[in-house]
N, C-alpha and C positions, 0 to 999 in steps of 0.2 A: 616294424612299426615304431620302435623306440629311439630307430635311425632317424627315420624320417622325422617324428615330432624331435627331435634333438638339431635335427638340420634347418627345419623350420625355426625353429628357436634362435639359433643363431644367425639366421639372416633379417632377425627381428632389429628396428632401432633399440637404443637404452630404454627409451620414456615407456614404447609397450613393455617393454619385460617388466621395470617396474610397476605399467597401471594392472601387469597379470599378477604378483607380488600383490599389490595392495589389495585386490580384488582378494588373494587365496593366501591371505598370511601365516596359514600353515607350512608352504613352502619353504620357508626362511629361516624356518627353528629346525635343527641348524641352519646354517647356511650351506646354500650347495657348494662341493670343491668344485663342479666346473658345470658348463649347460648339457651335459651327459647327465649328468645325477638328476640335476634340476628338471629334466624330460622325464626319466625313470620317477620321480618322488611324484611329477603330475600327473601321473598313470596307475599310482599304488590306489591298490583297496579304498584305504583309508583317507587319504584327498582327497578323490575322487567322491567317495561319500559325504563327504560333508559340502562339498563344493556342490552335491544333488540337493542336500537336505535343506538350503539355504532358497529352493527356486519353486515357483508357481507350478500350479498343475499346468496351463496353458502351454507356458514353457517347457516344461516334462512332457508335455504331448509332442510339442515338434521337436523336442529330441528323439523322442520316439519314431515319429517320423522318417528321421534319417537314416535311423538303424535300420527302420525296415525299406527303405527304397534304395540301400547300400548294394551294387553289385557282389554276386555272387564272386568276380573273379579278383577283381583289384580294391574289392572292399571302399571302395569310393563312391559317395552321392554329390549334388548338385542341388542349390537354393530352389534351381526352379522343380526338380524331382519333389523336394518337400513341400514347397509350395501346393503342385499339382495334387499330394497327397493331402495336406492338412485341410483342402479346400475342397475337400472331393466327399465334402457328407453331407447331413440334410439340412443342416443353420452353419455355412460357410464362414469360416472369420475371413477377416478384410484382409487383402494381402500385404499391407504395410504393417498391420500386427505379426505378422508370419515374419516377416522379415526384420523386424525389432528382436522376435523370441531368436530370432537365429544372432541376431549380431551381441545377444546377453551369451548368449554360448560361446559363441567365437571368443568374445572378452575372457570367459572364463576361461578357456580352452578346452574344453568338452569338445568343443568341431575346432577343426585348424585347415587352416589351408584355403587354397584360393574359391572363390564360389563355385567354379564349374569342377571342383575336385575337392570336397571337403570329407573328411577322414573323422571318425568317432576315438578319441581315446578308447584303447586296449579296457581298462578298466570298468567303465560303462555296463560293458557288459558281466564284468563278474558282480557288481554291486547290484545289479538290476538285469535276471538273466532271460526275462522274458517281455520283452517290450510292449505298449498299449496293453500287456496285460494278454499278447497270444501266445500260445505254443512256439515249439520247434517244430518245422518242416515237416511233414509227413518223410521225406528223404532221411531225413536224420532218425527217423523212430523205428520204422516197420515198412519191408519192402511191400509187403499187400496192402498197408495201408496207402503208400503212397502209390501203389497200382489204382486203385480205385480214386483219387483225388487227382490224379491223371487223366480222369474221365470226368469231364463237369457232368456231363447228363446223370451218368450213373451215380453219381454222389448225390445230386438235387434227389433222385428219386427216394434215394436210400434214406436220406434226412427227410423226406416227407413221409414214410412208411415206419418210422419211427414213432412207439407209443407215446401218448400223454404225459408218462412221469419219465420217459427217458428223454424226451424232447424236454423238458424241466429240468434236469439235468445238465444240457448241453446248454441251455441260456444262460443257466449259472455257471458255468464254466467258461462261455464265449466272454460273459461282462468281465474277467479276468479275478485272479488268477487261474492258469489254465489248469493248473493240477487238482486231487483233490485226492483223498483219503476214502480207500475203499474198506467197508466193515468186514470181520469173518465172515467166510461160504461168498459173499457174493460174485467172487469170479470162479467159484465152481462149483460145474454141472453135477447133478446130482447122479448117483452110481446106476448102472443098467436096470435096467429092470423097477426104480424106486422113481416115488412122486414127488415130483419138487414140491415142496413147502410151503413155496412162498404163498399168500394170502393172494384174493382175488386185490385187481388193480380198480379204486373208485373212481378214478380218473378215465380210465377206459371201459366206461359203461358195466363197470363191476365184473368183467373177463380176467381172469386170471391170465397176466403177462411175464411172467416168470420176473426174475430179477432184470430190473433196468441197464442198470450197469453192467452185466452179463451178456444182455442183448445189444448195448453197445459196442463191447467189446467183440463178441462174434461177427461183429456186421462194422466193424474195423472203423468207427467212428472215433473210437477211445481207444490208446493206446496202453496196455500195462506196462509200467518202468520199472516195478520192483511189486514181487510176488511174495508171499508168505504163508501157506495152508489156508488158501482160496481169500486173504487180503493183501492188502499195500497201495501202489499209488499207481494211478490214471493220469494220462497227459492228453488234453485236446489238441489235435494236430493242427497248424496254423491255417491250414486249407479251410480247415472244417470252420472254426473261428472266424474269418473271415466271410466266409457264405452267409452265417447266422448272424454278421452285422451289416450286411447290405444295406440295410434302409439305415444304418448311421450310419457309416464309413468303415474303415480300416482300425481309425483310432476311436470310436466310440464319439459320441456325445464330445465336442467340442467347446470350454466353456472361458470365453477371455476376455472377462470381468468377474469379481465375484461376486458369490449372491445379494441381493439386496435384502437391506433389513428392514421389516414393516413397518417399525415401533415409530411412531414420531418424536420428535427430541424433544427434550420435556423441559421445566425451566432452570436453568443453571443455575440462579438462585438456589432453590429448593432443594435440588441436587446439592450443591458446596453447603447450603443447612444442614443437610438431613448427615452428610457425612463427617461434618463440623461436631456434632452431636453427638454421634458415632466414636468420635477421635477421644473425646472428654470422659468416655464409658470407659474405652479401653485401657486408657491412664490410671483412669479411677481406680479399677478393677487388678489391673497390675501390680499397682500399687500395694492393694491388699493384698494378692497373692505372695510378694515380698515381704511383705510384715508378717502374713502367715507363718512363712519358711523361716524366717529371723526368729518367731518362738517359737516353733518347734521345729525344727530342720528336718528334711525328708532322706532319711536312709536309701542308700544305697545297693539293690541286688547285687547277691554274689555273680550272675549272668548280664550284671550292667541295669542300667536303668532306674525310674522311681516304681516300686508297686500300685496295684492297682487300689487296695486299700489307702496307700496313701494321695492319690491322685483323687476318690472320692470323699474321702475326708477335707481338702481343700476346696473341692466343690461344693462342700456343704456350708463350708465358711463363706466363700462367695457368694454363694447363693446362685451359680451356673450348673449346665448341665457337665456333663465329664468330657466330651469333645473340645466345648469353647473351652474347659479348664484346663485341658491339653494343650489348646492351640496356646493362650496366654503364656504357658508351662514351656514350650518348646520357642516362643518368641522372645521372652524375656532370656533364656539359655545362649541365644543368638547372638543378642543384643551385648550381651556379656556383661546381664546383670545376676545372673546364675552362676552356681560355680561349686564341685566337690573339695570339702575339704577334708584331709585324713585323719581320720583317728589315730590318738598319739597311744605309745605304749602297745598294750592288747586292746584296748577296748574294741568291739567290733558292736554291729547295730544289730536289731532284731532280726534280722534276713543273715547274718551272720558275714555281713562285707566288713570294712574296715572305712568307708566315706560317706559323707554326709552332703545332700544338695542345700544350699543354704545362701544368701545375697551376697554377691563380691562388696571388693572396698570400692568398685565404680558406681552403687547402687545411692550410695552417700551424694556422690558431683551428680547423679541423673536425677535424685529427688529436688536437689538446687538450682536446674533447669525451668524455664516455662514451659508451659504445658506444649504448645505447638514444637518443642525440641526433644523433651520425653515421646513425643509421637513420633517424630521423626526417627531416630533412631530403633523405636521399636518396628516402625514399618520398616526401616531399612533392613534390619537382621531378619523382617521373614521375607525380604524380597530374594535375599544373598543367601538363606543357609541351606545344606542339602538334606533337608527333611522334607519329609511328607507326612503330615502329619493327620492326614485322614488312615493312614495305615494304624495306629494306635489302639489298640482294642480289636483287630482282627488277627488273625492264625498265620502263624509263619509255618516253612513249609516241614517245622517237626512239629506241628500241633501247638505249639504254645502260645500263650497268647503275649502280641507288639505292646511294650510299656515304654511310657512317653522318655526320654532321652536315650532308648533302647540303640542298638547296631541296626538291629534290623527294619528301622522305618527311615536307613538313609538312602539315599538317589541321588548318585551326581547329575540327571538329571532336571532334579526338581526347581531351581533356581533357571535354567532356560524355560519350563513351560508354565512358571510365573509370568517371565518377561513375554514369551508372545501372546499370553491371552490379554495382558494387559495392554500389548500394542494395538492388537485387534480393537480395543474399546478405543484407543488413542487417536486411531486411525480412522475412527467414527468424527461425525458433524457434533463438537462439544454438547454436554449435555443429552447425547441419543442414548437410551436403555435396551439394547437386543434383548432377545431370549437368551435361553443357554443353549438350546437348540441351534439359534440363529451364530452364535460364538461359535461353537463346536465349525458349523457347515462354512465358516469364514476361515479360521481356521485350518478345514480342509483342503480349502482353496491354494492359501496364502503358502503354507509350505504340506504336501500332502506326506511328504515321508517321515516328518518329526509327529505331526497331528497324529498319525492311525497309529492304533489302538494306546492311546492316552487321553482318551474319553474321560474315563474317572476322575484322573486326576484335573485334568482342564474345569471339570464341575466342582471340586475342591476346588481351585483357587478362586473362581468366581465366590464362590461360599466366603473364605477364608476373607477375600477384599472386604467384602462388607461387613463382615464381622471389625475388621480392625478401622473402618471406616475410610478405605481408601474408594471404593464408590462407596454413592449414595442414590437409593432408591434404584438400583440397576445401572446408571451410568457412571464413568470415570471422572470425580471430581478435579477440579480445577487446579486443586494444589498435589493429587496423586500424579496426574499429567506433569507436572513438574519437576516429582520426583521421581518418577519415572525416565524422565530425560537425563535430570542428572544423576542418577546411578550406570544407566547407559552407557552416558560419557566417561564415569570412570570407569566402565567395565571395559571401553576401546581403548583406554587409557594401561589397561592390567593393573585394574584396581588400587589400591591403597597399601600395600602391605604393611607399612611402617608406622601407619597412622599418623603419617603428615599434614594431609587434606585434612583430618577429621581437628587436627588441632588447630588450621589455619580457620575454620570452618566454625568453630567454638567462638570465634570472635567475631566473625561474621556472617550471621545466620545466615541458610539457604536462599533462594527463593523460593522454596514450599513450605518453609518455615515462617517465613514475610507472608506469605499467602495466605496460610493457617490462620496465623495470628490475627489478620485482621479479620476472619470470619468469629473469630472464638471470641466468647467476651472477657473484657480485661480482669487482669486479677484483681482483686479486692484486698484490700488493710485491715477491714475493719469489720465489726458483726453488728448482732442487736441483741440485746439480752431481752429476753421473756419473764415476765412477772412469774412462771411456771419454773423459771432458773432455766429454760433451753436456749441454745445461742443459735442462732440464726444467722446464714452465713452468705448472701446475696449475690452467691456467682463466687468463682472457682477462685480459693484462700493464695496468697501469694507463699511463697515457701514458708517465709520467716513467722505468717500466721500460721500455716498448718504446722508447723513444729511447735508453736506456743499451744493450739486445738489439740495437739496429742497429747500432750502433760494435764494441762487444767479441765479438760472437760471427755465425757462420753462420748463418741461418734453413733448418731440416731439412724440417719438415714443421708441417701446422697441424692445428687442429680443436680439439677439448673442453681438449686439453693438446699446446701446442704445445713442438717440441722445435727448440733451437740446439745449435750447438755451435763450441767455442773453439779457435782454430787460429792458427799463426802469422802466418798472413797478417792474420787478423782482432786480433792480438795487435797487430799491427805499428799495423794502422788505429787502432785505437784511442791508441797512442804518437804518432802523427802528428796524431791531433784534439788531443793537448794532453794526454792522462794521463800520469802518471806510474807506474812500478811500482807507488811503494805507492797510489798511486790506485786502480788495478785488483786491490791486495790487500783495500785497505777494503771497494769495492763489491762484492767477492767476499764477502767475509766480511759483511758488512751484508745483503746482500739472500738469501744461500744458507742454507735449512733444512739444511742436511746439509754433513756436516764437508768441506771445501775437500780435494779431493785433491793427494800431493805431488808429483804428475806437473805439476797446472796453476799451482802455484807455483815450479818447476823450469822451464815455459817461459815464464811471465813473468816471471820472472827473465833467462832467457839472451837471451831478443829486446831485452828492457831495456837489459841488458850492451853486445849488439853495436848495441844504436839510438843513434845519434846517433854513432859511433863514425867516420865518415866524413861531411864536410862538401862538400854541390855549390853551387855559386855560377854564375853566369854571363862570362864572360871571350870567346870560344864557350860555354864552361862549364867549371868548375875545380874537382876534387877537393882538398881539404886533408884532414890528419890528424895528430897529436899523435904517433901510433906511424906511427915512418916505414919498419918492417917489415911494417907491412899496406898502407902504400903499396906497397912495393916488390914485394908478394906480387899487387894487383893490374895494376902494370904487366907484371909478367912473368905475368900470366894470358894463356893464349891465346885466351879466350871473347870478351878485349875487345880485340883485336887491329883488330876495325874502329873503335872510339870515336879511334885512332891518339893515345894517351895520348903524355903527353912532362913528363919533371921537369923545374920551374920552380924548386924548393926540395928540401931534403928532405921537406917536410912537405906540398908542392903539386905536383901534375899537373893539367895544361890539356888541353883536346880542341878543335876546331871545331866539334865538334856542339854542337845547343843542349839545355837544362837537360833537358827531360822524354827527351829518347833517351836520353842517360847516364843517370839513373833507371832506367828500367826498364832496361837493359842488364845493371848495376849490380845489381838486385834477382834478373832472372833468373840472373847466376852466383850468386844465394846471397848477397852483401852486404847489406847494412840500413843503406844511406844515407839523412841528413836534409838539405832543402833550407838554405837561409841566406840572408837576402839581403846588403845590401850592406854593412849594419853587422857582421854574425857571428850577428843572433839566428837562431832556428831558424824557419823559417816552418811554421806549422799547417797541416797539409794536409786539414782539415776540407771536403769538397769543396763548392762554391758550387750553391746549389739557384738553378735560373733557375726566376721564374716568369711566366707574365701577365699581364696588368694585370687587377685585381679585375672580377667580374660579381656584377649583382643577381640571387641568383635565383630561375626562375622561379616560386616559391610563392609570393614577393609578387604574384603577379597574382592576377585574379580566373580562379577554378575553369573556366568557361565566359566565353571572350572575347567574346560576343555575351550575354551575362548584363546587365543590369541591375539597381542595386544596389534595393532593396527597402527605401523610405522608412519611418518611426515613421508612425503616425495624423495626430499634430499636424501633422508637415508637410505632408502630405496634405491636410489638409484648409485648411492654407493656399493650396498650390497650388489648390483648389478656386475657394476665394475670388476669386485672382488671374482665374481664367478668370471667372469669374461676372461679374467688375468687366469685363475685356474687352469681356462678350459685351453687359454694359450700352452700352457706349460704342461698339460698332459697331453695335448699334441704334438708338442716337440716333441714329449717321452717316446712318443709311441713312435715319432719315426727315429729316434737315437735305436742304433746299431744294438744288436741282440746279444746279452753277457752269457758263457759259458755255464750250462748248470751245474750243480752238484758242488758248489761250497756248504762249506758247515751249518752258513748263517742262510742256507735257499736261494733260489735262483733268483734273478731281477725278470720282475714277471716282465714281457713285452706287447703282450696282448690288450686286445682294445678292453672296456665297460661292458659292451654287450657281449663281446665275445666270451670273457670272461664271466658272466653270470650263465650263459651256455654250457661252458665248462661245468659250473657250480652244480648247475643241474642236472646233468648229467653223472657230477660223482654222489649227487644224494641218490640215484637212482639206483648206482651201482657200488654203492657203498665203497668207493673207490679211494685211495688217498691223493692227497692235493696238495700242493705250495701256494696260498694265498698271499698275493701282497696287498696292503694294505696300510692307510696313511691313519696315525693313533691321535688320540686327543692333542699331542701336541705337534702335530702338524709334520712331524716326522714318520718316516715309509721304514717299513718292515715287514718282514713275512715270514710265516710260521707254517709247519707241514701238519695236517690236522684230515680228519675223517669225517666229511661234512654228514649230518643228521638228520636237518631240516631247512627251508629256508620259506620264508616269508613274513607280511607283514613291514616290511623293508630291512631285514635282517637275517645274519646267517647264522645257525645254530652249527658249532663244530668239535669232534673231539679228540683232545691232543693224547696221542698216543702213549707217548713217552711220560706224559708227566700226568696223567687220567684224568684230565679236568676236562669242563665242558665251558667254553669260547662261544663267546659272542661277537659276530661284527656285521655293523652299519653295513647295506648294502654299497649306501655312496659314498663310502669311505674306501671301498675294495678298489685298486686298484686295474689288480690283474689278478689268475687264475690258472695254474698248470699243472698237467696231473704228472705225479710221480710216477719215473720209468718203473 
């Protein structure tokens, strides 16, 4: 078989071999040394598998097909065999669909060869061992059974005298897979003399039918494949399988279209609103989730991860439930605005780690973005990163329970069945809202061996989109559709690794960025101050305002118009970052539509008056002051009675305690002390943002980490060339004259690829010793005498006698193969 696809191959033009290349760009990495390898790599497991995983049920069905209408002797089918078969059920497909599913194949190389002799890759079969979902032959199982499927009457009878709950058994078995798992006792009879056990059958008018599967199995409908103290596993013979789908066909239920979705599309306005709205929450909320971690940073498990204590204490600050605080928690991580930093020295945290989760230095340049590029990015890090973060808060498999940045809630992968549930929406009439139901069964369609069993998670992402408002209202908004395309393109691209896109990209927004932007409303300069002192803040603050909003005033409440408001305390902060009264008169009057009330010039003024009006230093720590009657007003307070003040000067009192207790001591009776240090200046008490050391992230990767990037033609068809020149030169080899064996450095092997992995297998068989030759990374041939162990996967497991190590080599890098005299 590996001849023949190999001889095929090479009577192919260049441009096929490249369009089968671009179609399966796993092939490529490496490059094959000659079109021997390159027939052998499109026939491995693993090719083969993902070249399945990429294709329609419809089209899985007529490959299906071929397998089973392949002669017995030459292993070869014909277009019009499948045809005859794919079209032989109860809702026929058209036979120019039939013959599109077959020439997707051929492209692929799944089928090769001419239409009246087309051949299934070797592989097919090991990735998928039972076709349409039937058994093996009765031939291949059990000589009685396949006596009796050798008699259609006698079989028809036997299957209609079958009870109720065993004839229920064999439906579920016919609709595939054919095998199934037998419980203890059921395949056996009960000892001489003793009553079987089992319960009367409800299914059969309440008579007691013994065990179903038992009666299967005597009456040779089910096969046992593997026994264990009366369980194990049952195979439905393909005979048997085939009778119980007469009224569908061979292949079941044939379906080539996928299903349709009820929903009617709904208005794409309102959809890009609702998700627009959505986009401004997530920010929001992030945002605070950052400034959370910024004052108080979240420790680090000695087993990885944030605890779960600390994960609901930020939920409580948010004001979200603990999932969406997780999702936020593992997005912002991504995005690589998260980041552990280590504790220096001993210090170690309350869980007794040594690191702390807390904002990178990138958290600084994303707060200085517009909003529509803070979203973007954080959408892009949950599009890219290999987290599932519905796993967070359930049991891994020693019982413990998933905490959010944990090992255990990663998936390589989670970042592919983001991308197909999102194309499934994509690939709807814009604006259309499926079910999740109706997602799921599109899904199943579109690729059926990636979909089954990732149910869960596909319901997560749907979840997940709306939460970060990439749909809205159930469908895929207008600017997610865009980003969606272009992440795509860099994932065919192999991603960003360097973060060069992302910087050319900083100067020139997306287009899901341009998109956004124009749905979201523009940022605002400016507020309104309240006769109440609350500021009012009329649609989303530009940066340079929210960073003036955090110093001078209280944050109230968020959404469409968010509300502060100005208080002495937040009066004071803002005199302590460095303003001055009329600082905080300009910016009032600069940034407020609405006339400055005299209430809020009246208290910045008086916090003005009494700030700075007492100086603390370090001594223990030393109050000074100008008016030595508000000294003397504080020593004889009895609030500060434990600071145990004591006059130095008129104008100086000392304490033992140090700087920050006098402070607040100080502030709590009501005083407005500024720090000083050693010269007299006033020290800024702008507070110090700790951050972590910067992360790439994750949206420079590629989309799908087992992705391969997707070569131009030209190279292509360079790489083709390469292998062609190979496959020249290891033809010469092999007909150059045969070298004497038994030098020091191994024989020169002379034997073909295949012949040569015959060999291979043969000495894993017989634990045999061998001269492998073999071409090394750098393109030079050698060989080495070794004891092969295993082989597969596309590699050889070998072990060198002489020096005790265990060798690895690339299938298609072996040359030749000879076993030592």
């Amino acid at each position: 078989m590996t001849t023949s696809l190999a001889d095929h191959l090479r009577s192919l033009p260049d441009e096929s071999l490249a369009a089968l290349l671009q179609l399966r760009p796993d092939l490529v990495v490496p490059v094959p040394a000659d079109v021997s390898a390159l027939a052998i790599r499109a026939q491995s497991r693993v090719s083969v598998a993902r070249a399945l995983d990429g294709l329609d049920q419809f089209t899985l069905q007529v490959l299906d097909a071929a397998r089973l209408t392949r002669d017995a002797d030459s292993g070869a089918t014909s277009t019009e065999a499948i045809l005859a078969m794919a079209t032989g059920g109860a809702r026929p497909p058209a036979p120019a669909l039939v013959r599109g599913a077959v020439n997707r194949l051929r492209a692929l190389f799944l089928l090769y060869g001419p239409e009246h002799d087309l051949r299934v890759v070797g592989g097919v079969d090991e990735v998928s061992p039972y076709p349409a979902g039937l058994g093996r032959p009765a031939a291949e199982l059990d000589v009685r059974t396949a006596a009796l499927c050798a008699d259609p009457a006698k079989l028809r009878r036997t299957l209609l005298a079958a009870p109720p709950s065993a004839r229920a058994i064999l439906d579920r078995l016919a609709a595939g897979p054919p095998v199934g798992s037998v419980p203890p006792g059921a395949l056996q009879a009960p000892a001489v003399g003793a009553e079987d056990t089992v319960p009367p059958d409800a299914t059969n008018g309440g008579a007691p039918t013994g065990s179903p599967i038992r009666w299967l199995v005597d009456n040779r409908l089910l096969v046992p494949i593997s026994a264990s103290r009366g369980s194990g596993t049952v195979e439905l013979p393909r005979e048997v399988g085939l009778l119980l789908r007469r009224d569908t066909g061979p292949l079941g239920p044939v379906t080539t279209t996928p299903p349709p979705v009820s929903a009617p599309p709904r208005e794409a306005k309102a959809v890009d609103s609702a998700g627009a709205g959505q986009t401004m929450e997530v920010v929001r909320h992030t945002e605070a989730l950052l400034e959370a971690l910024a004052a108080e940073p979240a420790p680090v498990l000695r087993s990885g991860g944030v605890g779960v204590r600390d994960l609901r204490r930020l939920a409580r600050v948010l004001g979200l439930d603990d999932p969406t605080t997780a999702l936020l928690f593992e997005v912002a991580y991504a995005a690589g605005l998260l980041g552990e930093l280590e504790l220096t020295g001993t210090a170690t945290t309350r869980y007794g780690g040594d690191q702390q989760v807390l904002p990178t230095g990138g958290y600084e340049v994303w707060r200085a973005m517009s909003l529509a590029q803070r979203w973007e990015q954080l959408a892009r890090g949950w599009l890219t990163m290999t987290r599932q973060v519905g796993l967070v808060g359930q049991r891994d498999d020693r019982d413990r329970p998933i905490s959010v940045l944990s090992a255990e809630a990663e998936r390589a992968g989670a970042p592919a069945a983001r991308r197909s549930v999102l194309a499934v929406l994509a690939e709807l009439e814009p604006a259309t809202a499926p079910t999740p139901d109706e997602v799921l069964a599109l899904l199943e369609w579109r690729s059926p061996r990636r979909a089954r069993g990732r149910e869960v998670a596909h319901r997560e992402v749907l979840s997940e989109a709306a939460q970060l408002g990439v749909t809205g209202l159930g469908a895929l908004t207008s600017y997610g559709r865009l980003l969606l395309a272009d992440v795509t393109d860099s994932d065919e691209r192999g991603g960003d690794p360097l973060g060069l896109l992302s910087e050319a990209e900083s100067g020139d927004p997306s287009t899901a960025v341009r998109a956004l932007d124009a749905l979201l409303p523009a940022p605002v300069d400016h507020f309104l101050v309240q006769a109440d002192l609350s500021v009012v803040v009329p649609g989303p603050p530009d940066p340079a305002l929210a960073g003036e909003l955090d110093v001078i005033a209280e944050h109230e409440s968020a959404g469409g118009a968010s509300v502060h408001r100005v208080t002495t305390a937040s009066v004071r902060r803002a005199l302590d970052a460095g303003y001055t009264a009329d600082d905080l008169h300009g910016l009032f009057r600069r940034r407020s539509r609405t006339p400055i009330p005299q209430g809020l010039t009246y208290l910045v003024d008086d916090v003005a008056r009494k700030h700075g009006g007492l100086r603390v230093g370090s001594a223990g720590a030393y109050v000074r002051s100008d008016d030595e009657a508000l000294l003397t007003e504080v020593l004889a307070d009895r609030r500060l009675e434990p600071l145990a003040f004591r006059r130095l000067a008129p104008t100086v009192l000392s304490t033992p305690y140090q700087v920050n207790r006098m402070l607040v001591a100080l502030r709590d009776a009501g005083y407005a002390p500024v720090p000083e240090d050693a010269s007299g200046s006033a020290v800024l008490a702008r507070p110090k943002s700790r951050r972590a050391p910067g992360r790439t992230p994750v949206a420079t990767r590629a989309l799908d980490p087992l992705a391969t990037p997707k070569l131009a033609m030209p190279r292509l068809l360079g790489v083709v060339e390469q292998v062609r020149r190979g496959d020249k030169a290891a033809r010469a080899a092999r007909r150059a004259p045969a070298v004497v064996r038994g030098t020091p450095g191994g024989p020169a092997p002379v034997t073909g690829h295949a012949e040569a992995l015959a060999v291979l297998q043969q000495a894993v068989r017989d634990r045999a010793l061998v001269w492998v030759g073999y071409v090394d990374a750098h393109g030079a041939t050698a060989s080495r005498l070794v004891r092969p162990v295993s082989m597969g996967a596309g590699y050889l497991r070998a072990e060198d006698e002489r020096t005790e190590m265990l060798h690895t080599f690339a299938l298609h890098r072996i040359t030749a193969a000879v076993l030592e005299d």
